[in-house]
C-alpha positions, -999 to 999 in steps of 0.1 A, spaced: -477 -682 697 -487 -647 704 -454 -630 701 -440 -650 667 -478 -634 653 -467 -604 663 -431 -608 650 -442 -619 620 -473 -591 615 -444 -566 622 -418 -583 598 -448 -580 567 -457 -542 582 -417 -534 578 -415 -550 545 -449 -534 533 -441 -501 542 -407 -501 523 -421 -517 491 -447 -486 497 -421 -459 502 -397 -470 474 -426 -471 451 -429 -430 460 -401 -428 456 -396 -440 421 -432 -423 412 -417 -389 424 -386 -393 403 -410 -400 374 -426 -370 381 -394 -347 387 -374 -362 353 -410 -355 330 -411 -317 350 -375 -314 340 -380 -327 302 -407 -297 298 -383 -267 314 -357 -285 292 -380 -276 259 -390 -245 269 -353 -235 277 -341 -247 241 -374 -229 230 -361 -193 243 -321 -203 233 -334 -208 195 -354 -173 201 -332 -152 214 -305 -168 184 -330 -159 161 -334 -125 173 -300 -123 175 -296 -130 138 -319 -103 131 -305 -78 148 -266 -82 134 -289 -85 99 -304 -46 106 -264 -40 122 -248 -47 89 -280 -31 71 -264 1 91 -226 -5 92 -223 -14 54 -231 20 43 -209 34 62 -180 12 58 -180 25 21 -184 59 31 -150 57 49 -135 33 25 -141 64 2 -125 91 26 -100 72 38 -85 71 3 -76 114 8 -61 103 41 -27 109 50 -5 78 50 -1 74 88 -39 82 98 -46 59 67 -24 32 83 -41 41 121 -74 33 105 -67 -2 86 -55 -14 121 -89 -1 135 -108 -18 104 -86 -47 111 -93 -52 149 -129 -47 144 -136 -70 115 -117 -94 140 -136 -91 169 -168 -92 146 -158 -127 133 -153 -138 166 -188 -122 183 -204 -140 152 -185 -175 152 -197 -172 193 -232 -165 183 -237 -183 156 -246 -157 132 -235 -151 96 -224 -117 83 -256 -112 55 -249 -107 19 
């Protein structure tokens, strides 16, 4: 009688202890997915911060660039034909690659 006691103590020990560790288990995956919800807000947090800071700096860039543009728009009337033509493919490129570095950023040119 001894030994199916014993048996049967060690059978509910087993059993206990692996009802005990799956509940750890799932109480430490509650804890990881809420730690990871938090760093997940404070990520998007920054991402809209550094966007928004973003937007403000190409907002003081074209503040800069636009008075300039018309500056050269003016000279570049008195231009020779081909340096004319050298600097509408310049113009061209970088209005180019400033649509795409705002269409990546998500910024719009200001008005």
């Amino acid at each position: 009688m001894a030994v199916s006691d014993t048996l049967r103590d060690a059978a509910y020990i087993t059993v206990g202890a692996t009802v005990l560790g799956f509940q750890k288990a799932q109480v430490r995956r509650h804890e990881l997915a809420e730690q990871l919800k938090g760093r997940q807000a404070r990520f998007e947090t920054q991402i809209e911060e550094g966007r928004k800071s973003l937007t403000a700096w190409a907002a003081q860039l074209d503040e800069i660039v636009t008075p300039v543009r018309t500056k050269l728009e003016a000279v570049e009337e008195r231009l020779p034909d081909q340096v004319r033509g050298a600097l509408k493919q310049v113009r061209t490129t970088l209005e180019a690659q400033q649509q795409a570095a705002r269409s990546r950023f998500g910024t719009t040119p200001a008005a």
